[in-house]
C-alpha positions in Angstrom: 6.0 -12.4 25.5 3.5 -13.2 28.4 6.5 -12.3 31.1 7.2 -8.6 29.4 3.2 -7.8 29.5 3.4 -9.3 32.9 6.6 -6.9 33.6 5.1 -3.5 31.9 1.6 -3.9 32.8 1.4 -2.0 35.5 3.0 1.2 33.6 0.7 0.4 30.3 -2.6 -1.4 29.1 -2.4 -4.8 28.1 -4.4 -3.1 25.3 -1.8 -0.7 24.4 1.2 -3.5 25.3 -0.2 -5.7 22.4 -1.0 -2.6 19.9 2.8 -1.2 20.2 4.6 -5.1 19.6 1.9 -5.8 16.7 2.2 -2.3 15.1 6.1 -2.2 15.5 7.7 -5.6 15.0 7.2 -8.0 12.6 6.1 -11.8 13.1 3.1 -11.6 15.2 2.5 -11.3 18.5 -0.1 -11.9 21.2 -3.8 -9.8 21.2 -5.0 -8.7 24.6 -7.4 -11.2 24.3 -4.8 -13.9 23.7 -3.4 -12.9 27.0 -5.8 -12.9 29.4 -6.5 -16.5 27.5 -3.5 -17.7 28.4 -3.5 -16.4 32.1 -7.5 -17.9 32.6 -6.7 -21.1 31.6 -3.0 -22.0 31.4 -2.1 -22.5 27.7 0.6 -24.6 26.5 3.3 -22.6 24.4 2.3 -24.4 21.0 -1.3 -23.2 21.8 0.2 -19.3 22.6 1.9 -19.4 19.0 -0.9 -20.6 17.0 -3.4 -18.1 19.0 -0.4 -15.3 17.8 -0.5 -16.8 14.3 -3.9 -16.9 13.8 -4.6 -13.5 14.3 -1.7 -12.3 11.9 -2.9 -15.1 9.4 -6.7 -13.1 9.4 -5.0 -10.0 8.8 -2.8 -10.9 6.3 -6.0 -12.8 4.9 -8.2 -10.1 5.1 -5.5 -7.7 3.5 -5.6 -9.6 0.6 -9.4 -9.4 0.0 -9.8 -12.8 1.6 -8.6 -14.9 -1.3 -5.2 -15.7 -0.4 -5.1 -20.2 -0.3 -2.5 -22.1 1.3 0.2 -21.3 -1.2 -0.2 -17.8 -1.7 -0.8 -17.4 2.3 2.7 -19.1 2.7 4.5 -16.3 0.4 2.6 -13.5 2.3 3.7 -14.9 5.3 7.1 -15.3 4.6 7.4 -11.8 3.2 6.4 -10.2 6.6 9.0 -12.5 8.2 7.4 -15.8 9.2 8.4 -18.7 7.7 6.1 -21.7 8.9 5.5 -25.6 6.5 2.5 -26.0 4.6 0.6 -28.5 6.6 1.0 -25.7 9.7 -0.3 -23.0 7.5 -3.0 -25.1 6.5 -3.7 -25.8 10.1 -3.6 -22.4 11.1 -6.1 -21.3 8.2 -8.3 -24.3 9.3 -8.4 -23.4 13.0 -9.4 -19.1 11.7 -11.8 -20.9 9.5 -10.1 -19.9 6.5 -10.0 -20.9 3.0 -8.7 -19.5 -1.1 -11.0 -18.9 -3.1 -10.3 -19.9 -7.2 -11.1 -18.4 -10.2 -14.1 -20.2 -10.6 -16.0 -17.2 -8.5 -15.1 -14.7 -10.9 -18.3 -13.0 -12.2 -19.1 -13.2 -16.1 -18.9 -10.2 -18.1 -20.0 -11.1 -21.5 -23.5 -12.6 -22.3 -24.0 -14.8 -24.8 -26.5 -13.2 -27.6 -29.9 -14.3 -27.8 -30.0 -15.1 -31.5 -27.6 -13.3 -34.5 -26.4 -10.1 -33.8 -27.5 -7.9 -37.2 -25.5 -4.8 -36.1 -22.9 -3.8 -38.8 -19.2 -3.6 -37.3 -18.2 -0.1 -38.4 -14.7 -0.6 -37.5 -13.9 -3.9 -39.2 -12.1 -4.9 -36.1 -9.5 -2.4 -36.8 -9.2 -0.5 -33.6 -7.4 2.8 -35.0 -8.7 6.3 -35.3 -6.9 8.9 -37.8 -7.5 11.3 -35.4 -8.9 12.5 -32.0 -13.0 12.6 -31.3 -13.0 9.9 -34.1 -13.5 6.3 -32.4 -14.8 5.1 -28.8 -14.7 1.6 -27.6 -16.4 0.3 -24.6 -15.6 -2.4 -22.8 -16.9 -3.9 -19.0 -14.8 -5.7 -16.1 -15.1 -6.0 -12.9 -12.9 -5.1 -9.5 -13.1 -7.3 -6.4 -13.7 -5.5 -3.2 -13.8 -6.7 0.0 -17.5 -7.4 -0.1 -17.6 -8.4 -3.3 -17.2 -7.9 -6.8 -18.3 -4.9 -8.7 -18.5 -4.5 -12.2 -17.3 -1.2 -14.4 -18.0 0.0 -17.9 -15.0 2.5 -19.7 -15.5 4.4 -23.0 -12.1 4.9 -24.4 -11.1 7.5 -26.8 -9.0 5.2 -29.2 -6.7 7.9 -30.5 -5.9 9.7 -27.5 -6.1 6.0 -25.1 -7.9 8.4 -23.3 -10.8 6.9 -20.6 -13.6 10.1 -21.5 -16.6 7.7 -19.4 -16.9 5.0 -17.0 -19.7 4.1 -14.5 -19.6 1.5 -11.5 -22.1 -1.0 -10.1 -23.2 -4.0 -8.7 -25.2 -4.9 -12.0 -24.2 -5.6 -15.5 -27.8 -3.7 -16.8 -27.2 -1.3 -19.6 -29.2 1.5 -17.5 -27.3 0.9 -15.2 -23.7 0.3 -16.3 -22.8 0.8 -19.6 -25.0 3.4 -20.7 -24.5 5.7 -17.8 -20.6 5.5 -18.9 -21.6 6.5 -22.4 -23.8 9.4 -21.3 -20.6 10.9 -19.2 -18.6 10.4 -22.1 -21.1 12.7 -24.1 -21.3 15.2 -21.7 -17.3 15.5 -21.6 -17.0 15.2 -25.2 -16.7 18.9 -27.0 -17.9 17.6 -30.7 -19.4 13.7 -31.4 -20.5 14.4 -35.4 -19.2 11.6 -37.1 -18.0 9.5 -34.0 -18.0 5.7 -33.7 -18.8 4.1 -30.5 -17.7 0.2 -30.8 -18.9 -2.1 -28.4 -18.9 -6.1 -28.1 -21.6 -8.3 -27.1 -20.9 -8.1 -23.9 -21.4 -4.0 -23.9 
């Protein structure tokens, strides 16, 4: 790799060189900053590969919202044509400062009540509607981004399975996330006389 930038160089950018090989072939291949590494100060192959790997391993991390571990890493890996042992991935993940991240991050999205919760259940836990405009339910999750997690609120239109609200945001308050889904599903809603909107204790 080092002797075809050396060869096309002067035709090209090292910039430009290491673009084209990254954004056409598979397996990774050297940055321009690996490069002018390896000229400054010598490197030993072994030292050329893992600089190469590294950088593919970050992207392929990063792609995958920076919660790939070890084992996961390996499958990615493999799928985009390198096929490396589990104690050299974990290497290379140690050396980019890398590391999976478990379920145990995931946010909560139901609160527990503060005492008995006196509000009749309409619905009987029977989640059908005999017809449209009839039966909402709301419910909250969240989506992981890549700087973070974010939590949404839908209001469903049982008969139809139809989403008629839903709000985003980095808080679980009811002004600010379950109510403001509510309120578009009003707006959008042509008749709500006699509607049920079911929600949990989480909603």
């Amino acid at each position: 790799m080092i002797r075809f930038i050396d060869e096309y160089r002067d035709r090209f950018t090292i910039e430009c060189i290491c673009t084209t090989l990254k954004n056409n072939r598979e397996g990774g291949f050297i940055t321009s900053r690996g490069y002018r590494q390896s000229k400054a100060r010598g490197l030993c192959s072994r030292a050329l590969r893992d600089a190469t790997l590294v950088e593919h391993v970050r992207q392929v991390h990063a792609d995958n919202y920076d919660v790939y571990g070890v084992r996961k890493m390996w499958r990615a890996l493999r799928c985009g044509g390198i096929d490396i042992g589990r104690e050299q991935r974990a290497r290379l993940m140690g050396l980019a400062g890398l590391s999976g991240k478990g379920k145990d991050g995931a946010p909560v999205t139901t609160g527990k009540p503060q005492g008995p919760d006196l509000r009749p259940d309409l619905v009987n836990r029977e989640f059908k509607a005999p017809g449209p405009g009839k039966l909402w339910v709301a419910d909250i999750t969240y989506v992981r981004t890549r700087k973070g997690f974010v939590y949404t609120a839908f209001v469903t239109e049982v008969y139809s399975r139809k989403i008629d609200g839903w709000a985003l945001s980095d808080s679980m308050r009811t002004e600010a996330l379950p109510l403001q889904a509510l309120n578009q599903a009003i707006a959008c809603a042509k008749e709500t006389a006699g509607l049920v909107h079911h929600v949990d204790h989480g909603s």
